[in-house]
N, C-alpha and C positions, 0 to 999 in steps of 0.2 A: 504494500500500500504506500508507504512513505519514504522507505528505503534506509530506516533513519534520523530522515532528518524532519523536519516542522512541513509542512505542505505550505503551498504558497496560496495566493488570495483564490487563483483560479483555480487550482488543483481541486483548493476546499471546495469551492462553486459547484463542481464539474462532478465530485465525491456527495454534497451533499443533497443536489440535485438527484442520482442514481440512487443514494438512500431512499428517496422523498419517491420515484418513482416505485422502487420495491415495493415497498410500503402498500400504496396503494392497491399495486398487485395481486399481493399478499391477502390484503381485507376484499378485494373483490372476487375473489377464487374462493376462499373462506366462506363469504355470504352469497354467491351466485352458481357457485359447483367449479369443474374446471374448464368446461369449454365456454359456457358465457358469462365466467369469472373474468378469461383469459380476451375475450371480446371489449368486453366491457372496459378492461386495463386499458387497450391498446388504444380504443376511444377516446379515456379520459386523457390520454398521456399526449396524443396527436394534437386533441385539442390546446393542452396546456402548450405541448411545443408550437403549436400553429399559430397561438397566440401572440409567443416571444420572436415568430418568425414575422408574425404582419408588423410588431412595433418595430420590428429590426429593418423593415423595408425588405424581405426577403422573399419574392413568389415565387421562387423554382422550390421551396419547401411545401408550398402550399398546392401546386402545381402537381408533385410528385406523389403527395397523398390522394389528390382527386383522382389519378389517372388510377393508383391500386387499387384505391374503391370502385373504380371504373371495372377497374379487370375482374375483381371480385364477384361484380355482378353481375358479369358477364359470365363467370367460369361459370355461376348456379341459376342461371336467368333467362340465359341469351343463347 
């Protein structure tokens, strides 16, 4: 994890950020079973990161989740 030494401001960020999404994981598997535990994680998470991708000005993130959902619906729909 640290290798020794103190993590630096990002590292923390980047460390406590991955905590923060486990977490959720963890309590949505727990109270939804494991496949739409695992659904439901991957929702909340996209959106959190979608979020920090629209403030950051970033649309090839947001871009690249539409188009999976695309495929997604495709692979059971289409």
């Amino acid at each position: 994890m640290s290798a020794g030494r103190p993590l630096t401001k990002a590292e923390r960020k980047k460390f406590n950020r991955a905590e923060h999404e486990r977490k959720i994981k963890q309590d949505l598997i727990a109270q939804h079973g494991s496949d739409l535990g695992t659904f439901y994680a991957w929702l909340r998470i996209v959106n959190i990161r979608g979020t920090q991708a629209s403030r950051e000005g970033d649309a090839a993130f947001i871009r690249d989740v539409a188009l999976a959902l695309q495929n997604v619906y495709r692979r059971h729909f289409g």
